[in-house]
C-alpha positions in Angstrom: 32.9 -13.2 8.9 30.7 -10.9 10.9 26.7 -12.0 9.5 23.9 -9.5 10.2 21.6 -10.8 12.9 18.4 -10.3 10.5 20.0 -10.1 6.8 20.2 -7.4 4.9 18.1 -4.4 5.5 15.2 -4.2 3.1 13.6 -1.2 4.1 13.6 2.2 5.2 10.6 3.5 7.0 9.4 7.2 7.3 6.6 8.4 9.3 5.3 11.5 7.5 2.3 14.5 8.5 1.4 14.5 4.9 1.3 11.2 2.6 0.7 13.5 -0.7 3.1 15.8 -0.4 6.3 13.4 1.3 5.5 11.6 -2.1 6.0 14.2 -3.8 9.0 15.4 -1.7 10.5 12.4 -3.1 9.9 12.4 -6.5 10.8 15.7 -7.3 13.8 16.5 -4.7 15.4 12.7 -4.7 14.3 11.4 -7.9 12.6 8.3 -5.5 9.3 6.6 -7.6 7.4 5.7 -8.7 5.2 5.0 -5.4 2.5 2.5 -4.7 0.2 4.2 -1.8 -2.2 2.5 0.0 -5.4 4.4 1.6 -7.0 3.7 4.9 -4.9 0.7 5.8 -6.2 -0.9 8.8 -4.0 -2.5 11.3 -4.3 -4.1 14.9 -2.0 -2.5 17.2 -0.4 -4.0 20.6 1.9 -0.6 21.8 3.4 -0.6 25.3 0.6 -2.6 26.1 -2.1 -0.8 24.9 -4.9 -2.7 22.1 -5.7 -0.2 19.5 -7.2 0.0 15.5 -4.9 1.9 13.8 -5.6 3.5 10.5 -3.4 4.5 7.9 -2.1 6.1 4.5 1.0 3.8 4.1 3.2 4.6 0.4 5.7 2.7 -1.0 8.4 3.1 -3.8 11.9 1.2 -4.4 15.3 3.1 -5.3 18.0 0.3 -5.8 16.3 -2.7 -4.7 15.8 -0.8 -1.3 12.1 -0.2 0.1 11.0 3.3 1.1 7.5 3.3 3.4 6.2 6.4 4.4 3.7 6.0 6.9 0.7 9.1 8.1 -1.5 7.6 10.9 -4.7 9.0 10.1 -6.7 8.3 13.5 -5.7 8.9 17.3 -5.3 5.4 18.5 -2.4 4.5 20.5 0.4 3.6 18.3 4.1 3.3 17.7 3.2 6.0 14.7 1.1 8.3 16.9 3.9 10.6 18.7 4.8 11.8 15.4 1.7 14.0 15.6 3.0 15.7 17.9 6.3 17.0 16.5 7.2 19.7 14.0 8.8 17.5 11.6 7.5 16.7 8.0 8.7 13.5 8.3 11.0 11.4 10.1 13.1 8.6 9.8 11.3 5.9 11.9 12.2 1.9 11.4 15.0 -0.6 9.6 12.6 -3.0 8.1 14.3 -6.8 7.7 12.4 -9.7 6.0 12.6 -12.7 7.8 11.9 -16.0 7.2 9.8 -16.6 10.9 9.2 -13.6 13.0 8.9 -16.0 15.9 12.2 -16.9 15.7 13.3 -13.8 14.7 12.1 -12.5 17.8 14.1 -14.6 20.1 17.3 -14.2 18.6 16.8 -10.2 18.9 16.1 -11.0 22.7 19.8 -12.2 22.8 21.0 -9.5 21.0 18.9 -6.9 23.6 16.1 -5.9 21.5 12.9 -5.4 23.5 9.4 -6.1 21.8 8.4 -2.2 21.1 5.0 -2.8 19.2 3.2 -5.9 17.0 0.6 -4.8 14.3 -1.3 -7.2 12.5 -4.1 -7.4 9.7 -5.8 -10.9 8.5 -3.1 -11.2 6.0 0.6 -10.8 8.0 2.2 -9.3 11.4 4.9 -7.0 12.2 7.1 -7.0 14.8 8.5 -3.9 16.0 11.9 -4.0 18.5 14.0 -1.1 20.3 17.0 -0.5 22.2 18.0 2.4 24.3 20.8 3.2 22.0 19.2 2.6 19.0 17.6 6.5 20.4 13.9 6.5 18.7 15.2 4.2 15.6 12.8 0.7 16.0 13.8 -2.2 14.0 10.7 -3.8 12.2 10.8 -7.5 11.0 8.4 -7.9 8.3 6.9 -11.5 6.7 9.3 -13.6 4.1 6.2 -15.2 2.3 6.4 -15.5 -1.4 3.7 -13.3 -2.3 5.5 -10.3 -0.4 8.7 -11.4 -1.6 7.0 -11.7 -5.2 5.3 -8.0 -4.7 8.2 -6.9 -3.4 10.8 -7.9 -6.5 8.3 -6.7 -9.2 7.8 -3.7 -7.7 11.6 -2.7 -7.0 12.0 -4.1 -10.7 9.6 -1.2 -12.2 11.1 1.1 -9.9 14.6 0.2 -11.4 12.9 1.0 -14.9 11.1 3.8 -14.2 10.7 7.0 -16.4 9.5 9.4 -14.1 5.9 9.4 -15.8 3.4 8.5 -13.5 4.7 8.5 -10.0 1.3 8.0 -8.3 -0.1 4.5 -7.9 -2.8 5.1 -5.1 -5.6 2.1 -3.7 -8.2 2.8 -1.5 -8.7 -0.1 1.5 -11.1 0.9 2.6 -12.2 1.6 6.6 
């Protein structure tokens, strides 16, 4: 039996001009909610070899046990977010997200498979590993932290999702800059 080379995908990732509205996009044209958004996320960027602070609006909601993360980069810093900016697009389809047990590992196994390392970002609390390919055409694969507190968030979270009456859609922290 064929076995994925991360497990199962976990999340689908969408880099969006407006956080506000692609929420509500998804509420009220896919039935998607309700979302968790997260204000002025700060990150530590390594792109294509570039060291950057990247700040964010980054939303979350759950529809069948699958994540959906819309990401709006809110600053200029070099980024695997930033070309977005430049498009006409309201949003785009941007990264597979996997949980993984140990990125490390994780890592060289995608090396064998012909992944290249296409971005890290990092905070004080967990890193993310971005990969490409060539013919994965823009698509990056992004291997996110197994530790039991995300895996914990995570479950709860797609749990209220699963229950959800489609009353308040909007659950919105501010981080901070």
């Amino acid at each position: 039996m064929f076995e994925p080379l991360f497990g199962p995908i976990r999340q689908w990732g969408f880099l969006v001009k407006d956080i506000d509205a692609a929420m509500r996009s998804w509420v009220w044209h896919c039935g998607v909610g309700p979302w968790w958004g997260y204000r002025n996320v700060a990150l530590r960027s390594r792109f294509r070899g570039a060291q950057a602070d990247v700040r964010m609006h980054v939303a979350l909601a759950y529809q069948g046990g699958m994540q959906i993360e819309l990401i709006q980069q809110i600053n200029d810093a070099p980024s695997p977010y930033r070309f977005f900016h430049d498009t006409p697009q309201a949003q785009v389809l941007h990264q597979l997200g996997y949980v993984v047990p140990d990125i490390d590992e994780a890592v060289e196994r995608s090396r064998a498979a012909g992944l290249l390392e296409h971005a890290v970002l990092a905070n004080d609390y967990a890193r993310y590993v971005y990969l490409e390919h060539p013919a994965l055409s823009g698509l990056v694969i992004e291997l996110m932290p197994a530790d039991p507190a995300t895996l914990a968030g995570f479950e709860a979270c797609a749990r209220e999702a699963a229950a959800w009456n489609g009353e308040d859609p909007y659950r919105l922290v501010d981080m901070g800059l």
